[in-house]
TORKOL-4160 file (C-alpha; in steps of 0.2 Angstrom, whole numbers, padded with zeros to 4 digits, m for minus):
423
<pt num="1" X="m0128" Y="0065" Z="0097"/>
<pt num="2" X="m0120" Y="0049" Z="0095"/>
<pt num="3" X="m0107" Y="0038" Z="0103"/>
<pt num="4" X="m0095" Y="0023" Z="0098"/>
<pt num="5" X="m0089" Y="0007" Z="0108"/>
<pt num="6" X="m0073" Y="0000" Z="0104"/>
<pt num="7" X="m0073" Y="m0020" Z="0110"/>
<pt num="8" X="m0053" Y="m0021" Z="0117"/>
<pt num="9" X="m0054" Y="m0038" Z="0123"/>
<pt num="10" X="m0040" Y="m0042" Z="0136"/>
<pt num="11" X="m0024" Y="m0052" Z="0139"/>
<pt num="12" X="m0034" Y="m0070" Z="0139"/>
<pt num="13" X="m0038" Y="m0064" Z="0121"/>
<pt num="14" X="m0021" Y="m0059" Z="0113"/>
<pt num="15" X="m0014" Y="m0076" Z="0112"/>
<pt num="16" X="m0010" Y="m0075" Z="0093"/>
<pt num="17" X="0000" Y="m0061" Z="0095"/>
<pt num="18" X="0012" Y="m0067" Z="0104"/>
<pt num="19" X="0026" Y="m0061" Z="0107"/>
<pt num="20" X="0023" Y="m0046" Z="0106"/>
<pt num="21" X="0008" Y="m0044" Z="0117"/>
<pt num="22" X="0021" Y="m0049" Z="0131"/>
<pt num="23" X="0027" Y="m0031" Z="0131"/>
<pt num="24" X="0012" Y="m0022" Z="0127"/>
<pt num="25" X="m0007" Y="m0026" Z="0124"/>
<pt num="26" X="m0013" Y="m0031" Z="0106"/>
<pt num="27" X="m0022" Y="m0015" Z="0104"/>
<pt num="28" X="m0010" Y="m0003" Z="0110"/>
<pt num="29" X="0005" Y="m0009" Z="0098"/>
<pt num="30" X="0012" Y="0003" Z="0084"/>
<pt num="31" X="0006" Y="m0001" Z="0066"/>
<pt num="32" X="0008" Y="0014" Z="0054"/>
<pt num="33" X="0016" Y="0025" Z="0066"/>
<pt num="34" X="0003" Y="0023" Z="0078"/>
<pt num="35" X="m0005" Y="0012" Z="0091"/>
<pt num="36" X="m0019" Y="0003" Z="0082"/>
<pt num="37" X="m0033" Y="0008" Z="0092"/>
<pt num="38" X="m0027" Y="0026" Z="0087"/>
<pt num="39" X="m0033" Y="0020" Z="0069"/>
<pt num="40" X="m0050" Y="0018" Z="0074"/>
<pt num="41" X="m0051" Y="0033" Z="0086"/>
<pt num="42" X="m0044" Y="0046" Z="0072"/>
<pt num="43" X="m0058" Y="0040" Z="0063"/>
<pt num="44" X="m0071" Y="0042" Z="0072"/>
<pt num="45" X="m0067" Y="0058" Z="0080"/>
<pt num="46" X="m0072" Y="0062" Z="0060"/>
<pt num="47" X="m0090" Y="0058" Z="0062"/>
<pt num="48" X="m0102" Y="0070" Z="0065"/>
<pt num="49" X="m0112" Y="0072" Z="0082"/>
<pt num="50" X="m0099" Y="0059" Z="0087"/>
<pt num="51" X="m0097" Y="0066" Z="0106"/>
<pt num="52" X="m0090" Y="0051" Z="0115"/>
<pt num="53" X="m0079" Y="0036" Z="0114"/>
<pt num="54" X="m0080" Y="0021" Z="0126"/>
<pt num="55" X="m0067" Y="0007" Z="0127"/>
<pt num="56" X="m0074" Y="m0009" Z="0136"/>
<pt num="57" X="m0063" Y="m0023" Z="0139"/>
<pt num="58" X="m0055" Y="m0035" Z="0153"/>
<pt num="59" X="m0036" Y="m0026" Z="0155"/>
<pt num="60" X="m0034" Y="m0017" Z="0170"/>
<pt num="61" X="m0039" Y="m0003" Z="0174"/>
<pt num="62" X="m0023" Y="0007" Z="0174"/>
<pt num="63" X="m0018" Y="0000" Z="0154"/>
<pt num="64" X="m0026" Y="0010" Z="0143"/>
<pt num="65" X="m0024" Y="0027" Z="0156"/>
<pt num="66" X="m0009" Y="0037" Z="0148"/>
<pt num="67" X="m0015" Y="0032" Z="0130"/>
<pt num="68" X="m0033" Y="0040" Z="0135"/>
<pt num="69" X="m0024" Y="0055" Z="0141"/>
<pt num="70" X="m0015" Y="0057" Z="0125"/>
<pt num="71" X="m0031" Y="0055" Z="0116"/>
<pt num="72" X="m0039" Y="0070" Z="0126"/>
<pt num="73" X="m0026" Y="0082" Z="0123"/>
<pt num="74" X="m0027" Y="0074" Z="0103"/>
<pt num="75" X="m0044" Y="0076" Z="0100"/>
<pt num="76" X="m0053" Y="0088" Z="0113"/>
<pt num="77" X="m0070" Y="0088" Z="0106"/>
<pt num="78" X="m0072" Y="0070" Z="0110"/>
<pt num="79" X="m0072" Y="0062" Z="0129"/>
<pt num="80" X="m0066" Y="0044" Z="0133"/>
<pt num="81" X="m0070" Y="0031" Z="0146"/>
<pt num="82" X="m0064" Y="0013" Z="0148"/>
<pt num="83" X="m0075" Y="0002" Z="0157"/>
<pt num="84" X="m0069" Y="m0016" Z="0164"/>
<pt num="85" X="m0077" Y="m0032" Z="0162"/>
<pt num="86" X="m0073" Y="m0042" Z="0177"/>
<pt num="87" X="m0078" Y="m0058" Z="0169"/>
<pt num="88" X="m0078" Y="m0063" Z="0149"/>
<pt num="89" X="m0098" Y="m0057" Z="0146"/>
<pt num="90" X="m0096" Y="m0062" Z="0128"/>
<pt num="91" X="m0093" Y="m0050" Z="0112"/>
<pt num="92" X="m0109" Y="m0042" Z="0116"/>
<pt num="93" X="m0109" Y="m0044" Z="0134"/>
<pt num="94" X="m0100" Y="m0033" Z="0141"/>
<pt num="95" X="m0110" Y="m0021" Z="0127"/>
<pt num="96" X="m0125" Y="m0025" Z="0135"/>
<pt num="97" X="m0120" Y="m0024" Z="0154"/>
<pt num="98" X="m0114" Y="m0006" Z="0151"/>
<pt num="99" X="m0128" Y="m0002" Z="0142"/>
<pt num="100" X="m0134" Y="0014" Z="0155"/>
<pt num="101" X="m0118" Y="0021" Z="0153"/>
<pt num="102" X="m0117" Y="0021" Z="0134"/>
<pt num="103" X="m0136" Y="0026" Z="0135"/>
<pt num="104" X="m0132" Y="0041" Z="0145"/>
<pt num="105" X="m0135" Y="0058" Z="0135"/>
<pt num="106" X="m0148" Y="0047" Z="0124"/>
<pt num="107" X="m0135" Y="0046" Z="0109"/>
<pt num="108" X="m0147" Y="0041" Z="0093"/>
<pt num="109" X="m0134" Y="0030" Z="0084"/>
<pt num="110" X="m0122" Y="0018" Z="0094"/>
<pt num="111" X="m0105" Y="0013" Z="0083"/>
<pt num="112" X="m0097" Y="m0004" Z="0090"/>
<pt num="113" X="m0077" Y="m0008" Z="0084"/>
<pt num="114" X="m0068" Y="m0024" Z="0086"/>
<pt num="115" X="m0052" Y="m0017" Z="0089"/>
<pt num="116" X="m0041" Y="m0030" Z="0080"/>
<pt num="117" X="m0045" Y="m0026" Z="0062"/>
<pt num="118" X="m0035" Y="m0013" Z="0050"/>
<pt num="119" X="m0048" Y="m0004" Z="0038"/>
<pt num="120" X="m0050" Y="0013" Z="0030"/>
<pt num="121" X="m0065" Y="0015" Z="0040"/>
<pt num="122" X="m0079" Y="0024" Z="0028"/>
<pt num="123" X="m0090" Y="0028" Z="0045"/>
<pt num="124" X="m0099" Y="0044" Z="0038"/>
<pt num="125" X="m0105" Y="0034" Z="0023"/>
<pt num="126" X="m0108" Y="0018" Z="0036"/>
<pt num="127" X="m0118" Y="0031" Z="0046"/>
<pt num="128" X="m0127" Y="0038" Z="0029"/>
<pt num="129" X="m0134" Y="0022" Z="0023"/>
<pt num="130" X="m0138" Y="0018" Z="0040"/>
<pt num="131" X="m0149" Y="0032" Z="0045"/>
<pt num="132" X="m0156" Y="0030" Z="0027"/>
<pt num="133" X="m0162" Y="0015" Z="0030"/>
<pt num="134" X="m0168" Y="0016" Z="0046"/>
<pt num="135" X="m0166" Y="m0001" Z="0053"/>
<pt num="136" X="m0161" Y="m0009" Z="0072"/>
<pt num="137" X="m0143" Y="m0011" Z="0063"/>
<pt num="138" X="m0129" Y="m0007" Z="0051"/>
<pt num="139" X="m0116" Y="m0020" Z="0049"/>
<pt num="140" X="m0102" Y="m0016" Z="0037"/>
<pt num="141" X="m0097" Y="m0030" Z="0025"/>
<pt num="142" X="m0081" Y="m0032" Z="0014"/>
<pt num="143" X="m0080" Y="m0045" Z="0000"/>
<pt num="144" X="m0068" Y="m0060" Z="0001"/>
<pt num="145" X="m0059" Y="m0074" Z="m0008"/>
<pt num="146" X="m0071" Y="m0087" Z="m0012"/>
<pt num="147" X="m0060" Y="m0100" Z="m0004"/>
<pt num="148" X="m0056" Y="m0089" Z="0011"/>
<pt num="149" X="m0075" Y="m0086" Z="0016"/>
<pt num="150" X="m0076" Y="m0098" Z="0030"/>
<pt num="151" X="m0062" Y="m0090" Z="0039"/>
<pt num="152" X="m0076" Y="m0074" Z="0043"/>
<pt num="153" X="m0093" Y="m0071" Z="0047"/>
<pt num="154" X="m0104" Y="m0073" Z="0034"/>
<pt num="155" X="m0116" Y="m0061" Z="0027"/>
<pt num="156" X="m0130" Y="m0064" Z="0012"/>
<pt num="157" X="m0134" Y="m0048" Z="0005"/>
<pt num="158" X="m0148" Y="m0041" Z="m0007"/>
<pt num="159" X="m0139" Y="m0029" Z="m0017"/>
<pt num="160" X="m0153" Y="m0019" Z="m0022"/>
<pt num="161" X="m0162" Y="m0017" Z="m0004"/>
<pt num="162" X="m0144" Y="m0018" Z="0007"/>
<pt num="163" X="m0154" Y="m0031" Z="0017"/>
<pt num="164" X="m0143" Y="m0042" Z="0027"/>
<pt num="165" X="m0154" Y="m0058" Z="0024"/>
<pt num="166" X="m0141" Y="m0071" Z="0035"/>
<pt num="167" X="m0129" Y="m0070" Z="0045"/>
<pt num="168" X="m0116" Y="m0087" Z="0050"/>
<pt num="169" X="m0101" Y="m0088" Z="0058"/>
<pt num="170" X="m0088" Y="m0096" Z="0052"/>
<pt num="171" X="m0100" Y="m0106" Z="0039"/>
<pt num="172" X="m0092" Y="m0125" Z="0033"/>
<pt num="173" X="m0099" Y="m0122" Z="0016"/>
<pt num="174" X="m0097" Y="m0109" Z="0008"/>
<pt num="175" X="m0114" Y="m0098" Z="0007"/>
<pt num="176" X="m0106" Y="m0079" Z="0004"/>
<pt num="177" X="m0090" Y="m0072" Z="0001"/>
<pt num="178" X="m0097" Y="m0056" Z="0010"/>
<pt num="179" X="m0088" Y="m0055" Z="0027"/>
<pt num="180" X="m0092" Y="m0045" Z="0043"/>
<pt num="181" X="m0078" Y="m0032" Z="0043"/>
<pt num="182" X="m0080" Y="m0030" Z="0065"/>
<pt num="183" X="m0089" Y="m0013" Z="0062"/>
<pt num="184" X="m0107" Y="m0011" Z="0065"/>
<pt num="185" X="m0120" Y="0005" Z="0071"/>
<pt num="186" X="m0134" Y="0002" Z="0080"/>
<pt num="187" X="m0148" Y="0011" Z="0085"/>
<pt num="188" X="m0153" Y="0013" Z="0102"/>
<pt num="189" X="m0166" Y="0001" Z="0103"/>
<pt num="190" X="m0154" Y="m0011" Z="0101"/>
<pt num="191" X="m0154" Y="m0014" Z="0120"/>
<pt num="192" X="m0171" Y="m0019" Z="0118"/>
<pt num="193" X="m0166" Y="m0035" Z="0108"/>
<pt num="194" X="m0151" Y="m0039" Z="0116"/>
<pt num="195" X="m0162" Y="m0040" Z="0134"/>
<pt num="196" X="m0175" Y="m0051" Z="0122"/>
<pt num="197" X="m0160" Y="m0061" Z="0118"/>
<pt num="198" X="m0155" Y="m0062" Z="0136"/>
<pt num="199" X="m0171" Y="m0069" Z="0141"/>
<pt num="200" X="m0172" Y="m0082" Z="0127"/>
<pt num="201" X="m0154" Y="m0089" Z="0133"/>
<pt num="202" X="m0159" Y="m0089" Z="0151"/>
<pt num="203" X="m0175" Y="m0100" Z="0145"/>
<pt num="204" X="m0168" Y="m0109" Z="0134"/>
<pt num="205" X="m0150" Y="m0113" Z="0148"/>
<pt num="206" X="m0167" Y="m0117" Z="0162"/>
<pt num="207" X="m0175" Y="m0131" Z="0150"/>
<pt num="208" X="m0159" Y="m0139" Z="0148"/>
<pt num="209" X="m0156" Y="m0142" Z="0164"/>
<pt num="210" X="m0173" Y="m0147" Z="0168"/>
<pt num="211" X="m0172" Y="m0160" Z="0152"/>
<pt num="212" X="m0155" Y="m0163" Z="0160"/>
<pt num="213" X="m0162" Y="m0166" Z="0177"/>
<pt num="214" X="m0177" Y="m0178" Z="0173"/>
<pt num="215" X="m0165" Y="m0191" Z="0165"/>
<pt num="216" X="m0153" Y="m0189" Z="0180"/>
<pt num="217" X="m0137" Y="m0183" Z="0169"/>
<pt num="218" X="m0139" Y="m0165" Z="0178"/>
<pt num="219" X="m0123" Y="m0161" Z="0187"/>
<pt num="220" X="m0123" Y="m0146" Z="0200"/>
<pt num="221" X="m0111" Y="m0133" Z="0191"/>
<pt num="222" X="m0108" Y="m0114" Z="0194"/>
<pt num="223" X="m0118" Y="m0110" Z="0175"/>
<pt num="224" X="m0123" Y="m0091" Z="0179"/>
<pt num="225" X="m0107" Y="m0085" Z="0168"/>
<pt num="226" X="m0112" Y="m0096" Z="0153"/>
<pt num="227" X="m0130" Y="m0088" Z="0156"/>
<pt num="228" X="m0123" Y="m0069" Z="0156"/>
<pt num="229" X="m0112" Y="m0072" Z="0140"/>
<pt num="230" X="m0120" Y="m0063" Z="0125"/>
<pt num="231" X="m0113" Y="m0068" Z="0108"/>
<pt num="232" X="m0114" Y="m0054" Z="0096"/>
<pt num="233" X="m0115" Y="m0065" Z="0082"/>
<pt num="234" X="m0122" Y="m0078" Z="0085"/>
<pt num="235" X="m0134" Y="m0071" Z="0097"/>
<pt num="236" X="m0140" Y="m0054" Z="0090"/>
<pt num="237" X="m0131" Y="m0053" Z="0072"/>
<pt num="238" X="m0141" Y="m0069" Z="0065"/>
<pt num="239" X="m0155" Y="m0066" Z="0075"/>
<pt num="240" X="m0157" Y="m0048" Z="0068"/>
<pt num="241" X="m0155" Y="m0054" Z="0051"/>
<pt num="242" X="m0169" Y="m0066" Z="0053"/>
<pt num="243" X="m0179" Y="m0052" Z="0058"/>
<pt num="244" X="m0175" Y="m0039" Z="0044"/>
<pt num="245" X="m0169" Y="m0027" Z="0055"/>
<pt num="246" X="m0152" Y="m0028" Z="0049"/>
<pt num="247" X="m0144" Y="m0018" Z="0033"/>
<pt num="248" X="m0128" Y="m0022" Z="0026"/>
<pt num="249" X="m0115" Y="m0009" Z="0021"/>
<pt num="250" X="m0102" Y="m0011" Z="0008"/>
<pt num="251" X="m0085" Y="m0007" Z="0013"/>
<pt num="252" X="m0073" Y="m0004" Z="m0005"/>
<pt num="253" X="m0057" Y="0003" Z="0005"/>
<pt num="254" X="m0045" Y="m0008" Z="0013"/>
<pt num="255" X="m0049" Y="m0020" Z="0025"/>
<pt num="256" X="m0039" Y="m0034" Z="0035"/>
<pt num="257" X="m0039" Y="m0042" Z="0052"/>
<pt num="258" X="m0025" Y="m0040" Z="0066"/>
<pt num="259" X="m0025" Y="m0060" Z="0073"/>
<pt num="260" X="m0008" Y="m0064" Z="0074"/>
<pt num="261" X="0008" Y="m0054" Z="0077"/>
<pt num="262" X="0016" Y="m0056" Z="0058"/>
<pt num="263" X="0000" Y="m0048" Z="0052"/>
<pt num="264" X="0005" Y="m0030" Z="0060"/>
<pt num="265" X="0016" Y="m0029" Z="0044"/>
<pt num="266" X="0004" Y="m0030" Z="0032"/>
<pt num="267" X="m0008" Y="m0018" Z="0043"/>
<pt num="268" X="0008" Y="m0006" Z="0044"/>
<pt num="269" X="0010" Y="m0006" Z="0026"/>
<pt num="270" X="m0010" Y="m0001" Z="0023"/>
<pt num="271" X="m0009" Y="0013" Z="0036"/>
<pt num="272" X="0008" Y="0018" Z="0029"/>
<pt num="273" X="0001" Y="0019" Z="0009"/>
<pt num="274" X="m0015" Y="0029" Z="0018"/>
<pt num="275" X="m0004" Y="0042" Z="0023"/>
<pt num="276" X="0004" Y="0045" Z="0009"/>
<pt num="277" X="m0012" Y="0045" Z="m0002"/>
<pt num="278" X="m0017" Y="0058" Z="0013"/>
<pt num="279" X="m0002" Y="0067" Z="0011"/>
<pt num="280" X="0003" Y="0066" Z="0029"/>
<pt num="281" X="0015" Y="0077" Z="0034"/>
<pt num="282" X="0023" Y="0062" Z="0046"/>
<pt num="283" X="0030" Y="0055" Z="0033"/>
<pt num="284" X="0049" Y="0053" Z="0032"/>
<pt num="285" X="0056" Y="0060" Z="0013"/>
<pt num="286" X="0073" Y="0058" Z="0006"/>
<pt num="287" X="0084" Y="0072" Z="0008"/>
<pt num="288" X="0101" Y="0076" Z="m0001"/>
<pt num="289" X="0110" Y="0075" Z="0018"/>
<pt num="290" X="0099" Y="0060" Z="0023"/>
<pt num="291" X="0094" Y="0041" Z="0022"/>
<pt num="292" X="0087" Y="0036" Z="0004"/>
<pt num="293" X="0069" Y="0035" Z="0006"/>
<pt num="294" X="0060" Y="0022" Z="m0003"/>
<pt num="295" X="0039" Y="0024" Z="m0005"/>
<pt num="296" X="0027" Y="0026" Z="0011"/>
<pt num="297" X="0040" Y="0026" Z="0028"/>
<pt num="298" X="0037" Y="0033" Z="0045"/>
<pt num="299" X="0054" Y="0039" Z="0058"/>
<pt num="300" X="0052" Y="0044" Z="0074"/>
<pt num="301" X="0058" Y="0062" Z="0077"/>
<pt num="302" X="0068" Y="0053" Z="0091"/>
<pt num="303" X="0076" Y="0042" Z="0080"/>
<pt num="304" X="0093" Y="0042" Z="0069"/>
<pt num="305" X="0095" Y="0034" Z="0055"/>
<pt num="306" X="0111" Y="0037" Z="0044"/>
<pt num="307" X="0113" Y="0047" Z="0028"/>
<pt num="308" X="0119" Y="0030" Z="0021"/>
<pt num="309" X="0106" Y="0017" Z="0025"/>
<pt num="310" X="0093" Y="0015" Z="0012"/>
<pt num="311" X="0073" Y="0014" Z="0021"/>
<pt num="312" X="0057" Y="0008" Z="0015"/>
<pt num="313" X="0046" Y="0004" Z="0008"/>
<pt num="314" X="0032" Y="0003" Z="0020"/>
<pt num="315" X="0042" Y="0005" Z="0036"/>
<pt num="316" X="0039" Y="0010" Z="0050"/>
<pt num="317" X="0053" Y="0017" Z="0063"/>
<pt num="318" X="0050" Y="0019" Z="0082"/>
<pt num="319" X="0055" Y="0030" Z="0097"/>
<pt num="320" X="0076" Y="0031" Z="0102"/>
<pt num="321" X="0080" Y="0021" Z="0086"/>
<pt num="322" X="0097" Y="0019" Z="0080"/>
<pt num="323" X="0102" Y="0013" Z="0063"/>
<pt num="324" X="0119" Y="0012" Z="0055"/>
<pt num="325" X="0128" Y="0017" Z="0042"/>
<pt num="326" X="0122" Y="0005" Z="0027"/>
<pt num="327" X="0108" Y="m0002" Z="0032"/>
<pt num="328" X="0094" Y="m0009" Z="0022"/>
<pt num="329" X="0075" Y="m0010" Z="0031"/>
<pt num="330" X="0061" Y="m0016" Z="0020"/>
<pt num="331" X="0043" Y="m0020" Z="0023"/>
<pt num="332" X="0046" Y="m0020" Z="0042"/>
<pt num="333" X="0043" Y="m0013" Z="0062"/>
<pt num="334" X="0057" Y="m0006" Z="0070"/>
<pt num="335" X="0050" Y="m0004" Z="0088"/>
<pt num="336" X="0058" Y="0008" Z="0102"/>
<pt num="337" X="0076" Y="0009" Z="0107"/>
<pt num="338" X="0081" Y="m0004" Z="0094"/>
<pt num="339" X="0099" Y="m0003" Z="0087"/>
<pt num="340" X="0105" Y="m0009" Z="0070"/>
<pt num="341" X="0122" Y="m0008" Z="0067"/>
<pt num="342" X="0131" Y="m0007" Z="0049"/>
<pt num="343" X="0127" Y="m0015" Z="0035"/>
<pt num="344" X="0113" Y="m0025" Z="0043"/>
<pt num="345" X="0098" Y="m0029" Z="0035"/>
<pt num="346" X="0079" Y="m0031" Z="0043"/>
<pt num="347" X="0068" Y="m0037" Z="0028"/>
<pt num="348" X="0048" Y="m0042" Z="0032"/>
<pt num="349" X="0051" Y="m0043" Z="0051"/>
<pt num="350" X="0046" Y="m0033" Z="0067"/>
<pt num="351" X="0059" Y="m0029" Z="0079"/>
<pt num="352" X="0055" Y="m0028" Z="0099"/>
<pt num="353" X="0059" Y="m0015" Z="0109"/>
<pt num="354" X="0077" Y="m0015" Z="0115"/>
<pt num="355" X="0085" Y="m0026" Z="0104"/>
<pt num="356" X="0102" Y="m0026" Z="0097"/>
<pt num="357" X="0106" Y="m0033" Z="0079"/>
<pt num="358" X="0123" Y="m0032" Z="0075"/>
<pt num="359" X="0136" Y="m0029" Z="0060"/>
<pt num="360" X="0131" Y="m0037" Z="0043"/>
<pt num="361" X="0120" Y="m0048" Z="0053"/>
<pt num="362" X="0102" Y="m0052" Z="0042"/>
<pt num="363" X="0085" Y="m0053" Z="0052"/>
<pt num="364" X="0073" Y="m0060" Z="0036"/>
<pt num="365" X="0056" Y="m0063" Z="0034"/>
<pt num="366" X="0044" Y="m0070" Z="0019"/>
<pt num="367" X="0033" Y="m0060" Z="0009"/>
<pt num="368" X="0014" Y="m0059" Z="0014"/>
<pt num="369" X="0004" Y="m0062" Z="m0002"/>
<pt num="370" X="m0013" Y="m0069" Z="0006"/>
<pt num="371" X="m0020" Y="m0070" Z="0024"/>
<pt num="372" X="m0014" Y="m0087" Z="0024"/>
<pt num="373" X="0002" Y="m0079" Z="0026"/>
<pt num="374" X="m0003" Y="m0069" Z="0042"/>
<pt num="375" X="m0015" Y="m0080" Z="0052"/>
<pt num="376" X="m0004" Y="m0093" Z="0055"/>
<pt num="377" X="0014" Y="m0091" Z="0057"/>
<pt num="378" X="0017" Y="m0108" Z="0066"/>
<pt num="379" X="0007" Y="m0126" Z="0060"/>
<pt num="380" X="0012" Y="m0140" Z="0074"/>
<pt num="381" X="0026" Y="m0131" Z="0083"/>
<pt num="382" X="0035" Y="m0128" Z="0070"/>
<pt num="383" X="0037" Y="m0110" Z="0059"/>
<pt num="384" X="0031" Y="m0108" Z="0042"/>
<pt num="385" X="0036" Y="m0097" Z="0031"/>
<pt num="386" X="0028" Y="m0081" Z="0035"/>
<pt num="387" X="0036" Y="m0064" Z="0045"/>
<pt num="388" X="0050" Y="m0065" Z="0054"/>
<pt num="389" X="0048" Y="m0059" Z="0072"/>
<pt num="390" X="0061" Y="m0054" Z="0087"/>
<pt num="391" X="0052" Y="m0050" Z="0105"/>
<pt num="392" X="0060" Y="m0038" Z="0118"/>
<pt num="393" X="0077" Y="m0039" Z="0120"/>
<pt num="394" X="0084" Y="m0050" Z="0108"/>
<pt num="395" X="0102" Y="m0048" Z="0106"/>
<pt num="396" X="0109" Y="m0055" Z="0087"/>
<pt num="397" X="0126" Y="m0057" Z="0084"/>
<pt num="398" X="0137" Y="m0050" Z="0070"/>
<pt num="399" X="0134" Y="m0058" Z="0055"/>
<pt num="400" X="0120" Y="m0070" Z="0060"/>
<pt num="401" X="0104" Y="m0073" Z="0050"/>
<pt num="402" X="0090" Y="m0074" Z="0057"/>
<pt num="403" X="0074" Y="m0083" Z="0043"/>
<pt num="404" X="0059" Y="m0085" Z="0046"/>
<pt num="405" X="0059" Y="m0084" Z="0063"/>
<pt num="406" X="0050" Y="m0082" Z="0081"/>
<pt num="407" X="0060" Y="m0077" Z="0096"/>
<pt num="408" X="0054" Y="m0074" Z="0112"/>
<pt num="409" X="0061" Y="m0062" Z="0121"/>
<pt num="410" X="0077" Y="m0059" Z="0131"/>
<pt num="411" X="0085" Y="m0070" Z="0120"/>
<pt num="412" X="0105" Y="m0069" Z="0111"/>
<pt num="413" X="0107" Y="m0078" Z="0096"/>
<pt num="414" X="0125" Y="m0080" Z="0091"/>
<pt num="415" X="0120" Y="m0093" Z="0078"/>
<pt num="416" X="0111" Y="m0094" Z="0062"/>
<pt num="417" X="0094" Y="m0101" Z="0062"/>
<pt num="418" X="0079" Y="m0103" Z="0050"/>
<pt num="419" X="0061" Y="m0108" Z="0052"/>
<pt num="420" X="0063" Y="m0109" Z="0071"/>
<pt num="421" X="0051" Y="m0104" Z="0087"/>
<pt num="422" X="0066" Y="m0099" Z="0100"/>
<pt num="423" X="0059" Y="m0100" Z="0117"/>
């Protein structure tokens, strides 16, 4: 039997996605027709012995309820359970503190997911190398620009034995251009480690403060949360390598992170592009009485789009849409209730929820060609040329372009602007 733990974060951590994470948590936002933790759940309710899916994560209690209850009427061979951190334990804290509820039922393999990332998710193969190999852990591994590699953890790999043989975060010089993708399976015995590790912070966190103490510089501070927070990579991941316990699987599908709002269009076009290489029957197609359909695009059944208006590709269309006649959408996220009157055009953006864009007006973004593009959408305040992005309830005029933008919500914009944050 085996389980899988998807790491959610919370509200603290969803900064970057901004502001869209205003209306709805990181996690929980559409990409591809679906939230994109949904992603991650579809594919794992595709691996084998899989029985159970864990969510851990600092939101409330009440967030991730009605999605779980989708998910159970979805997928009914699998059960969920979200758990709650009531303080940041670290990325493998909150791991380790749940640790008998994830060991209950004595699963034999353990999956961990970072929930911000958009992959194709091989986990059977994941799972077939690991078991093959038979070490403490599995991490999967994608390779990367060369210039890019210190944006990611680091892995040096042997080719020929799938050794991981050194894992660093975020290295200065460059010393792999094999990243950690933010999949991993463990065995169960990874407990074992992660208490050693525990112990070894604890020491080491005590001989400070002794040190500290004996040359008077030790100031009386509340450090038991800083004792209690487990870093998964550079607490366990490096140290695993170091002890050969960890192999390295290499993912050849798709792979990208979800860091910053802008980078939910990219993500929605992968997802998208999946489906149609899946054949997925969600998929919108052009009809002689309906909209001109234009490669990989998803439409609400909810939604109406006119015969007229001319979709895609890689768009995605949400819940109580409305779009009018003549109406061009490329590369983009409609999001619910949205409506876009005639002759408009929305071009590499996402639209929130409840906004209003209005005759011939023009809401434009800028093409992603690199993750450059995606993981920062502002440099000193100011927007760079990257997505354009309207939050709930922006309200834009007839004829008014909107480039290159950020707008917070609840905003109407009866003017032109380009290259602006709009609080």
């Amino acid at each position: 039997m085996n389980k899988a733990v998807i790491l959610v974060g919370g509200p603290s951590r969803a900064t970057r996605f901004r502001p869209l994470s205003m209306h709805l948590p990181q996690p929980l936002f559409p990409v591809g027709g679906q939230p994109i933790i949904w992603h991650q759940i579809k594919a794992l309710s595709q691996v084998r012995d899989l029985k159970e899916i864990i969510l851990i994560g600092f939101f409330e209690d009440y967030i991730f309820q009605p999605f779980l209850s989708k998910c159970y009427e979805e997928f009914p061979g699998l059960s969920f359970k979200y758990l709650r951190e009531y303080s940041q334990l670290g990325t493998a804290g909150g791991f380790f503190h749940f640790r008998d509820q994830i060991l209950r039922g004595s699963p034999k393999n353990i999956f961990m997911l970072y929930t911000d990332i958009c992959c194709s998710f091989p986990l059977n193969d994941l799972l077939t190398q690991h078991e093959r190999h038979g070490r403490l852990g599995t991490i999967m591994v994608t390779k990367v620009d060369r210039t890019s590699a210190h944006l990611y953890g680091c892995v040096v790999v042997d080719l020929e034995t799938k050794m991981a043989e050194h894992y660093v975060e975020k290295p200065e010089t460059y010393i792999s251009d094999m990243a950690s993708t933010g999949v991993f399976v463990f065995d169960q015995e990874i407990f074992n480690f992660m208490a050693r590790a525990m112990e070894k912070r604890a020491a080491e966190f005590e001989h400070e403060h002794a040190r500290e103490s004996a040359y008077g510089r030790y100031e009386d501070t509340n450090d038991t949360q800083d004792v209690n927070r487990l870093r998964l990579e550079q607490d366990i991941l490096r140290a695993m390598a170091g002890d050969k316990k960890l192999s390295a699987f290499l993912c050849t599908g798709f792979w990208r992170q979800i860091k910053s709002a802008a980078s939910a269009v990219p993500a929605n076009a992968l997802y998208l592009q999946k489906a149609a290489k899946d054949s997925s029957v969600t998929l919108a197609k052009s009809a002689p009485e309906g909209p001109e359909i234009t490669g990989s695009v998803y439409i609400h059944p909810s939604a109406q789009v006119h015969p007229t208006a001319r979709i895609g590709p890689n768009v995605s269309i949400h819940a109580r849409a409305v779009v009018g006649p003549g109406v061009r959408i490329n590369d983009s996220i409609v999001l619910d209730n949205v409506h876009i009157k005639d002759n408009a055009a929305v071009l590499h953006a996402i639209v929130g929820w409840d906004s209003r864009i209005g005759k011939w007006g023009r809401v434009e973004g800028s093409k992603v060609t690199g993750t450059d593009d995606i993981d920062e959408v502002t440099h000193s305040g100011v927007k760079v040329n990257s997505i354009c992005i309207l939050g709930e309830d922006v309200q834009v005029k007839d004829e008014v372009f909107i480039r290159n933008s950020i707008v917070l919500p609840h905003k109407d914009l009866a003017g032109n602007k380009h290259n602006e944050v709009i609080m």
